[in-house]
VONULO-53927 format. One record per atom (N, C-alpha, C): residue in one letter; y, x, z. Coordinates in steps of 0.2 Angstrom, whole numbers, plus 5000, padded with zeros to 4 digits. Each point is the difference from the previous one (the first is absolute). Layout:
// residues N
aYXZ...
***
This chain:
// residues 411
x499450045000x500649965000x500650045000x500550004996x500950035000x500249975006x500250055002x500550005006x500650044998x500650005003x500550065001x499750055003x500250045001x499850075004x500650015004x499750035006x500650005008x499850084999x499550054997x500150055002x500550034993x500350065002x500350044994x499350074998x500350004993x499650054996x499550065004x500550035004x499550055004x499650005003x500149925008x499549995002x499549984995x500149944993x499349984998x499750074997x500250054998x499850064997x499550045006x500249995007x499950045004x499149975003x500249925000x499649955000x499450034997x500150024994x499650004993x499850085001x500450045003x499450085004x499549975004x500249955004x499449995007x499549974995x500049934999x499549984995x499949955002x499450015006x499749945004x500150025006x500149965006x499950005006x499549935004x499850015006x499749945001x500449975007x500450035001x500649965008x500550054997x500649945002x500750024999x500549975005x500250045002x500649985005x500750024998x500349935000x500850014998x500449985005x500650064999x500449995007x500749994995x500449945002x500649984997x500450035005x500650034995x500450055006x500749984997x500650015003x500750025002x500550045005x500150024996x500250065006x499850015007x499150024999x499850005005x499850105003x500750014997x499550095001x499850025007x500249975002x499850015010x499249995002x500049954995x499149975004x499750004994x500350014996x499450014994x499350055001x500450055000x499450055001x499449995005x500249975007x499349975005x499649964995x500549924998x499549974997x499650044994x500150024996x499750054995x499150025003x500450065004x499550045006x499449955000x500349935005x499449985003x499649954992x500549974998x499449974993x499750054998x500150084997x499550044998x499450025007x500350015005x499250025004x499749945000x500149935001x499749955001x499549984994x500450034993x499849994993x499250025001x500050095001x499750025002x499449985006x500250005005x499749985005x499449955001x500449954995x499549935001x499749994993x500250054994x499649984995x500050064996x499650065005x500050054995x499550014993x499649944999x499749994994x500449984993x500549975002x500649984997x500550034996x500249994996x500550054996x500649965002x500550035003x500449975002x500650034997x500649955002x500750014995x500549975005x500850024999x500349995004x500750004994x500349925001x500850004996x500549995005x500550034999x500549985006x500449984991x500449935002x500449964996x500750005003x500450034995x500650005005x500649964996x500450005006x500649944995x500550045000x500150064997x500450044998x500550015008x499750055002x500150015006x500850055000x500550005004x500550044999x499950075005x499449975004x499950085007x499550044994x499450045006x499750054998x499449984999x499849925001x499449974999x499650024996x499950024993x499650014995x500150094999x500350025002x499950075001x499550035007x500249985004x499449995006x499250004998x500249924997x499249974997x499850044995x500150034994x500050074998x499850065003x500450045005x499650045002x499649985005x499849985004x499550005006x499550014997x499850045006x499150034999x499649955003x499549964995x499649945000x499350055002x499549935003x499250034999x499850014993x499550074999x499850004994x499649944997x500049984993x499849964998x500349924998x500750005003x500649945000x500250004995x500049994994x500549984994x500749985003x500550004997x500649975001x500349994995x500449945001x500749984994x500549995003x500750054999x500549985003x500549984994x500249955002x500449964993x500449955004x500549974996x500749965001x499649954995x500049935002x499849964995x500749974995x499649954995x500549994996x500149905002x500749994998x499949925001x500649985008x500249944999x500349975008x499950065004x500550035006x499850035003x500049975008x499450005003x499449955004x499550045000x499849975006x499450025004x499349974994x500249944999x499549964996x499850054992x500650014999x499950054993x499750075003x500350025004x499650055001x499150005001x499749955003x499449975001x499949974991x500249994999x499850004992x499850054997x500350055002x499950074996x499450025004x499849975005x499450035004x499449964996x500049954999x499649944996x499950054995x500450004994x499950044995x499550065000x500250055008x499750064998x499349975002x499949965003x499349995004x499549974996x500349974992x499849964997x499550064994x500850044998x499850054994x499450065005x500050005004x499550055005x499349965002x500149934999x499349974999x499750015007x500449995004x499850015008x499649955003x499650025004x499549925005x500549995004x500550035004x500449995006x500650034999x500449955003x500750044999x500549975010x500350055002x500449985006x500749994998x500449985003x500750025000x500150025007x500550015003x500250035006x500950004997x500549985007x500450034999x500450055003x500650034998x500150054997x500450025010x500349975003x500350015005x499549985005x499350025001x499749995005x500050065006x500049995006x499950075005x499449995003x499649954999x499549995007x499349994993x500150034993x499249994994x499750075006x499449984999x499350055000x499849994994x499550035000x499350044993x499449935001x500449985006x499449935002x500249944995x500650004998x500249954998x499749984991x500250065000x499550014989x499549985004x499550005003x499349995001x500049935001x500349985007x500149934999x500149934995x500650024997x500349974994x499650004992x499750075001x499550004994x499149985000x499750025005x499349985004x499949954998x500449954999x499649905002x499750024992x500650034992x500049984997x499450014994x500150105003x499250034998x499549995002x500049965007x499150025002x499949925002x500549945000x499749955002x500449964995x499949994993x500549964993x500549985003x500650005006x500649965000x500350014992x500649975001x500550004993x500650025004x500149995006x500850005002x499950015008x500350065002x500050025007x500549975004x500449985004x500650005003x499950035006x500550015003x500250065007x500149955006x499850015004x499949965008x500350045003x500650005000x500350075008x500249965005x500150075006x500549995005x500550004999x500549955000x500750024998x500449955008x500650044999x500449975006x500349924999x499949985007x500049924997x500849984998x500650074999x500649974997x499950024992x499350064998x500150004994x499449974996x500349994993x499649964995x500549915002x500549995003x500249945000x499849944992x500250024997x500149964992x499050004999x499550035003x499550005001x499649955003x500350005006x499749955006x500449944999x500649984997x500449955002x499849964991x499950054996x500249974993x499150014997x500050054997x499450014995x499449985002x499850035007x499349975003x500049955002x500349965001x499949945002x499949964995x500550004995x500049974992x499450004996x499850074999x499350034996x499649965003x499850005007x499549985005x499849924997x500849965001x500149945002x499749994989x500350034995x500149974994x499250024998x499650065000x499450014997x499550005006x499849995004x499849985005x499450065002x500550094999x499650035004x500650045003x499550035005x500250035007x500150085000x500850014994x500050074998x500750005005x499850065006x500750005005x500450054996x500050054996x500550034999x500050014990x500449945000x499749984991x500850034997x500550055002x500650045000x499850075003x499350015000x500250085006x500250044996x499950044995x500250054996x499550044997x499250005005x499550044999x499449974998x499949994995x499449984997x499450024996x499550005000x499450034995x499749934996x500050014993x499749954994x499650044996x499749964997x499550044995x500350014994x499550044996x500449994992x500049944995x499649965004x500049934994x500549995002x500149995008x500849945001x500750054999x499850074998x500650044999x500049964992x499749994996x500149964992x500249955000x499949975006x500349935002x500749985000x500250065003x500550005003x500750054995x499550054995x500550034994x500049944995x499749934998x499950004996x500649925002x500449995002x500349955004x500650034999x500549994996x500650005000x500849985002x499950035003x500750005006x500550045002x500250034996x500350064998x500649945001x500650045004x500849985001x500049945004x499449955003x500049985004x500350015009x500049965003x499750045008x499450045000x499649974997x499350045001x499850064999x500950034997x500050084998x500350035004x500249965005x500350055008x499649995005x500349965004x499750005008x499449925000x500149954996x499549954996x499350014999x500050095000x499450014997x499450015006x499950005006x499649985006x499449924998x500549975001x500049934999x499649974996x500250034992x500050004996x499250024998x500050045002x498950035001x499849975005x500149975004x499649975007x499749944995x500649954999x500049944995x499650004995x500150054997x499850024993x499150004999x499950065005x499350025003x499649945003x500349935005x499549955001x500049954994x500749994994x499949974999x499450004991x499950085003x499550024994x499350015002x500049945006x499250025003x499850075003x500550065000x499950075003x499449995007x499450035000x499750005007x500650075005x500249945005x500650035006x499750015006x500550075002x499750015006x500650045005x500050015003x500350055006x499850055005x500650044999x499750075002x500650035006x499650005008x500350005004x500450085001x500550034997x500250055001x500550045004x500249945004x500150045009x500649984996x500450055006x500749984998x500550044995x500349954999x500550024993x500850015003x500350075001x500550015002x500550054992x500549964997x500350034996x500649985000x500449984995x500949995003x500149935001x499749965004x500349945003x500749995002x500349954996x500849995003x500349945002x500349975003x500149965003x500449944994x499649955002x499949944996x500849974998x500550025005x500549975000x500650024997x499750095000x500450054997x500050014993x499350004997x499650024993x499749974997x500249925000x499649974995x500050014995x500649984996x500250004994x499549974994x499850044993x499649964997x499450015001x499750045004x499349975001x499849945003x500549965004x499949955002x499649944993x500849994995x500049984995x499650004996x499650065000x499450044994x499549975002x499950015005x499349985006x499849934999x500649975003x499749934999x500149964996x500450034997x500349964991x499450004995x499650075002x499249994998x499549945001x500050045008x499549935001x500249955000x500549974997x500349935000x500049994991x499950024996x500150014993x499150004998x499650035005x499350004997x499749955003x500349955004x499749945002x500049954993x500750004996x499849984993x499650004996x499650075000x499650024996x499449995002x500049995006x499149995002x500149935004x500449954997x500049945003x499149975000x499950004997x499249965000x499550025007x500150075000x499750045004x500149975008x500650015001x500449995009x499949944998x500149964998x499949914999x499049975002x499950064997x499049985000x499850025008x500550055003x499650055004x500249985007x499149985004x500149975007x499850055004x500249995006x499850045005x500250075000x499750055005x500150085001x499550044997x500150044999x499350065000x500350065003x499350015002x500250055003x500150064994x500050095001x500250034996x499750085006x499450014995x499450025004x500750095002x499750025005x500350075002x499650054999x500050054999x499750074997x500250055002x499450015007x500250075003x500149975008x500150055003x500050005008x500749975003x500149995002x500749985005x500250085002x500749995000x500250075002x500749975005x500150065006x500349975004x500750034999x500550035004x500850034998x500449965002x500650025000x500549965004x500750014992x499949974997x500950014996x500650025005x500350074996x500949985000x500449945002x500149995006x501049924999x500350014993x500049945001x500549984993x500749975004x500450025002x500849975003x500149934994x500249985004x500549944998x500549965002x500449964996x500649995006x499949924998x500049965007x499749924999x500649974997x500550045005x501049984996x499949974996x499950104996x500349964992x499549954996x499550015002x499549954996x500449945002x499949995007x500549935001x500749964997x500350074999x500549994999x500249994991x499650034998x499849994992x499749934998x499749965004x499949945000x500449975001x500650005004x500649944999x500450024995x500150065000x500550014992x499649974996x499450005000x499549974992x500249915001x500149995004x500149935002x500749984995x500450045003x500850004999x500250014992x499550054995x500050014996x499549954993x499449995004x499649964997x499849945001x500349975005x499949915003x499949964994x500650014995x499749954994x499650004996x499850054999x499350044997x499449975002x500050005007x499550025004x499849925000x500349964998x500249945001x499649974994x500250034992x499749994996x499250025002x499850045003x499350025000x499849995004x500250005007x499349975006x500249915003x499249984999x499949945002x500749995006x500249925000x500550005004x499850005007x499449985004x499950025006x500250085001x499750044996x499950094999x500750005001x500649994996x500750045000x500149975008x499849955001x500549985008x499550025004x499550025001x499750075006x500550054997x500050034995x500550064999x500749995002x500049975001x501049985003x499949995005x499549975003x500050025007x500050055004x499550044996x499750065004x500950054999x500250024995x500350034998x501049995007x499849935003x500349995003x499950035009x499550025000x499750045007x500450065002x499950025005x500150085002x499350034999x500450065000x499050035003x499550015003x500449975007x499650015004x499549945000x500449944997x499549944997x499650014995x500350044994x499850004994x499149994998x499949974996x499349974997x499949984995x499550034996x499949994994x499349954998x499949955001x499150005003x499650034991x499450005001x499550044994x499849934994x500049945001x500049954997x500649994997x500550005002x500749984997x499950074996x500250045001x499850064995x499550004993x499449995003x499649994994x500149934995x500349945003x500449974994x500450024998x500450025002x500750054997x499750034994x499650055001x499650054998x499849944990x499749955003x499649954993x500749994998x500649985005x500549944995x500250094994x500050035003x500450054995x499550034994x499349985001x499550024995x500149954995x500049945001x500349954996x500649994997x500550015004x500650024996x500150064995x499450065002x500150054993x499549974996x499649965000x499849984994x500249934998x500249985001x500149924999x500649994998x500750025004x500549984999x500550044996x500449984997x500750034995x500350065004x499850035007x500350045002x500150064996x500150054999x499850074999x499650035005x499650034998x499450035006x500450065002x500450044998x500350035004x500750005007x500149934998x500549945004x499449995006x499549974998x499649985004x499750035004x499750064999x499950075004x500550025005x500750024995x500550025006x500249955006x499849945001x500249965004x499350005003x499550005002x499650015002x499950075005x500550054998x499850065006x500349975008x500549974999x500450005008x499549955002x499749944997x499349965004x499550055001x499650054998x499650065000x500350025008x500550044999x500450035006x500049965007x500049944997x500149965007x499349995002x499649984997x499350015001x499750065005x500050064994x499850055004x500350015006x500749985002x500350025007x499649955003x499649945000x499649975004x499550025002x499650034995x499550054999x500350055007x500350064998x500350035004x500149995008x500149945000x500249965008x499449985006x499549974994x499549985002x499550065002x500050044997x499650075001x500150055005x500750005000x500350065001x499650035009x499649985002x499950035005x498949995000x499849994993x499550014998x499650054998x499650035001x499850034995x499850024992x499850044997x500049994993x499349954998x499750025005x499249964999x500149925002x500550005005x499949935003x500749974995x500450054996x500349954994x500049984996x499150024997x499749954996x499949975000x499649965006x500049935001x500549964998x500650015000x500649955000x500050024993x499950074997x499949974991x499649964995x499350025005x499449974999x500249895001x500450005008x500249934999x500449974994x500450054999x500349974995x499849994992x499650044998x499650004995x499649925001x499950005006x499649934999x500349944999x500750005002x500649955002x500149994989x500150064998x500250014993x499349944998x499650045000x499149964997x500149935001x500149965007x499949944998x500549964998x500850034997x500649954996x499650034992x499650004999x499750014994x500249924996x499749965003x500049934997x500949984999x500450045006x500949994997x500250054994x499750055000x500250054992x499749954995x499349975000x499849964994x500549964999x500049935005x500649944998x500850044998x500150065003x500450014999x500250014992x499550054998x499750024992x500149964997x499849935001x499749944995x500749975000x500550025005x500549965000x500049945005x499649985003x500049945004x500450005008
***
C-alpha cells in the first residue's frame, strides 16, 4: 500500500544497510539531550538482555531538536549488536509524526515486535524492553500498554478523561490508554502505517489515544505490562496544559465518530489481562496549586457561561454556577456531574455547529475544576488508596452510558 514517508532519504537508506531486524524500539525525542542517552543505554541492554536471540534495532525519531539531542544519540557507545537510526522525521511536527516514522522503519525491517518508549523518561530499566516486548513474541499479544506507578497528581487528563471514556466507550479495562510506552507487533505496526492522518491531531500529542482505540477497535489481542513506576517531566495541570489537552481529547472525541457501531454494540467491562509481576516503588510529587485550578474555573465561567450553556444539559450548567460560586474551603466537584459534563461536550464536538476547537477550549477550566476536586478529595491519600476514587469514577462514567446513547440519538 502507498503511503507518504515520515522518514527522510538517509534514514530510509540507512534502514536499507540494516535489512531486517526482528524488535525495534523507537524513542520520539525533542530536545531531550539530558535523558536521551540513559533511555538509549537501558533500551540497548534490555534489547539485549531479554532477547539475545533477536536482531535487534534501535530509532530515535526526532522533531528537529534545537539542543544536542541527535548528536548525543550519535555518539553513545551502545551494546554490541544494536543497530541504530538517528533521523529527524519528515511531515507536521508532533509526537504522532514522529511515531509514524517509527511505523515506517518497523514495517520496512519486517519486525515481530516493536516498543516505543519515551524520550524524557528517568526512572526506564532494561526491564521495561522485556516487559513491553515479551507478551508480543512469546505469548501472540498485538498491543502492550504500560501499567505504572505514577503519582496520584500525575497523568490528570488520564484518570479524569481518557480512562474512563475508553473503559466506559469500548468496554475494556485499559488504565493507561495515553501512557507514552508501548509494545505492538508488526501486523498492528501495518495497521497503523497504513491509516492516514498526517496533519491531524493524531500527528501530535492525539497520537496515544489514537493506537489504544485503533488497536481494540482492530480486534488487537491486549494486554498489560506492569512496569513500576514512571518518573519523567510531570507538570502541573494548571500551569501546562496547553494543546495537549485539545489534542488528547479532541482525539478521543473525533474517534467516537468513527467507531460509532462499536461503543454503541459494546456491554459491559473486560478486563485487560496483565503481563508480568507487580512491581512496587514510590513515584516523585507532582505540586500543584488547587487556587489556580479553582480559580481557572470561575474565570471559565466568566468567560464561557454562554457557551457552556450552548453545550451542557441545563441541569449540568446550573451545578456549574453553583459550584463555581463556593469558596474553597467548600469547594466540590462531585465525579458524576463531571462525567456528564465530560458526554455533553463529546456530543457537542460531534453533533453540533460548534468548532471543535471552540469546543475543546472551553472545556479546559471544567477539566481544571474537576481535577482540583480530584486533588481535594485525595490530598491526604495515598497513591494506592487513589485509585480507588479513579477506579470509582470510572464506574460512575460506565453506568451514564445509556445518557451518551440518548444523548447521541438526540433524545
Amino acid at each position: 500500500m502507498a503511503y507518504h514517508t515520515s522518514l527522510p532519504e538517509e534514514a530510509r537508506k540507512r534502514i536499507g544497510e540494516i535489512g531486517q531486524a526482528d524488535i525495534l524500539v523507537g524513542i520520539p525525542s525533542f530536545n531531550s539531550e539530558k535523558t536521551i542517552a540513559h533511555v538509549m543505554s537501558m533500551v540497548a541492554e534490555g534489547l539485549v538482555k531479554y532477547f539475545p536471540q533477536l536482531k535487534p534495532a534501535l530509532i530515535v525519531s526526532d522533531g528537529h531538536s534545537s539542543d544536542g539531542t541527535r548528536s548525543v544519540a550519535l555518539n553513545i557507545s551502545l551494546r554490541q549488536g544494536v543497530e541504530r537510526v538517528i533521523t529527524t522525521y519528515e511531515g507536521t511536527l508532533g509526537k504522532g509524526s514522529a511515531l509514524r516514522a517509527v511505523f515506517e522503519a518497523a514495517c520496512a525491517l519486517g519486525v515481530q515486535a516493536c516498543v516505543v518508549v519515551d524520550s524524557d523518561l528517568r526512572s526506564i530499566t532494561p526491564e521495561w524492553v522485556g516487559l513491553l516486548a515479551s507478551p508480543i513474541i512469546r505469548k501472540d499479544f498485538d498491543y502492550v500498554t504500560p501499567h505504572y506507578l505514577r503519582h496520584k497528581y500525575d497523568g490528570t487528563i488520564t484518570k479524569n478523561i481518557a480512562y474512563p471514556m475508553t473503559r466506559m466507550l469500548y468496554g475494556l479495562d485499559v488504565r493507561q490508554p495515553i501512557g507514552g510506552d508501548f509494545g505492538f507487533s508488526g501486523r498492528l505496526a501495518n495497521t497503523f502505517l497504513a491509516q492516514n492522518v498526517g496533519g491531524s491531531d493524531v500527528a501530535r500529542f492525539g497520537i496515544d489515544i489514537w493506537m489504544t482505540t485503533t488497536a481494540i477497535n482492530a480486534g488487537a489481542r491486549i494486554c498489560q505490562a506492569p512496569i513500576g513506576v514512571k518518573i519523567h517531566q510531570a507538570k502541573d495541570p494548571a500551569e501546562t496544559l496547553g494543546p495537549m489537552f485539545r489534542q488528547v481529547v479532541g482525539t478521543l472525541f473525533a474517534l467516537m465518530g468513527m467507531h460509532e457501531e462499536r461503543w454503541r454494540q459494546s456491554k459491559g467491562i473486560k478486563a485487560t489481562p496483565l503481563c508480568g509481576p507487580h512491581t512496587g516503588g514510590e513515584p516523585d510529587p507532582v505540586e500543584v496549586s488547587l487556587s489556580s485550578m479553582i480559580d481557572e474555573l470561575c474565570t471559565g465561567w466568566e468567560n464561557y457561561d454562554r457557551l457552556w450553556s450552548q453545550i451542557l444539559m441545563e441541569k449540568n450548567i446550573a451545578s456549574v454556577h453553583e459550584i463555581t460560586a463556593r469558596g474553597q474551603e467548600d469547594y466540590d466537584f462531585p465525579a458524576e456531574l463531571w462525567a456528564r459534563i465530560v458526554i455533553d461536550f463529546a456530543i457537542a464536538y460531534n453533533k453540533s455547529p460548534l468548532s471543535s476547537e471552540r469546543v475543546m477550549e472551553a472545556m479546559i477550566p471544567l477539566y481544571l475544576g474537576r481535577t482540583a476536586a480530584f486533588v481535594k478529595e485525595t490530598m491526604e491519600l495515598t497513591t494506592e488508596e487513589t485509585e480507588t476514587v479513579v477506579e470509582r469514577q470510572a464506574r460512575l462514567f460506565e453506568a451514564l452510558k445509556p445518557y451518551l446513547i440518548q444523548r447521541w440519538e438526540g433524545v
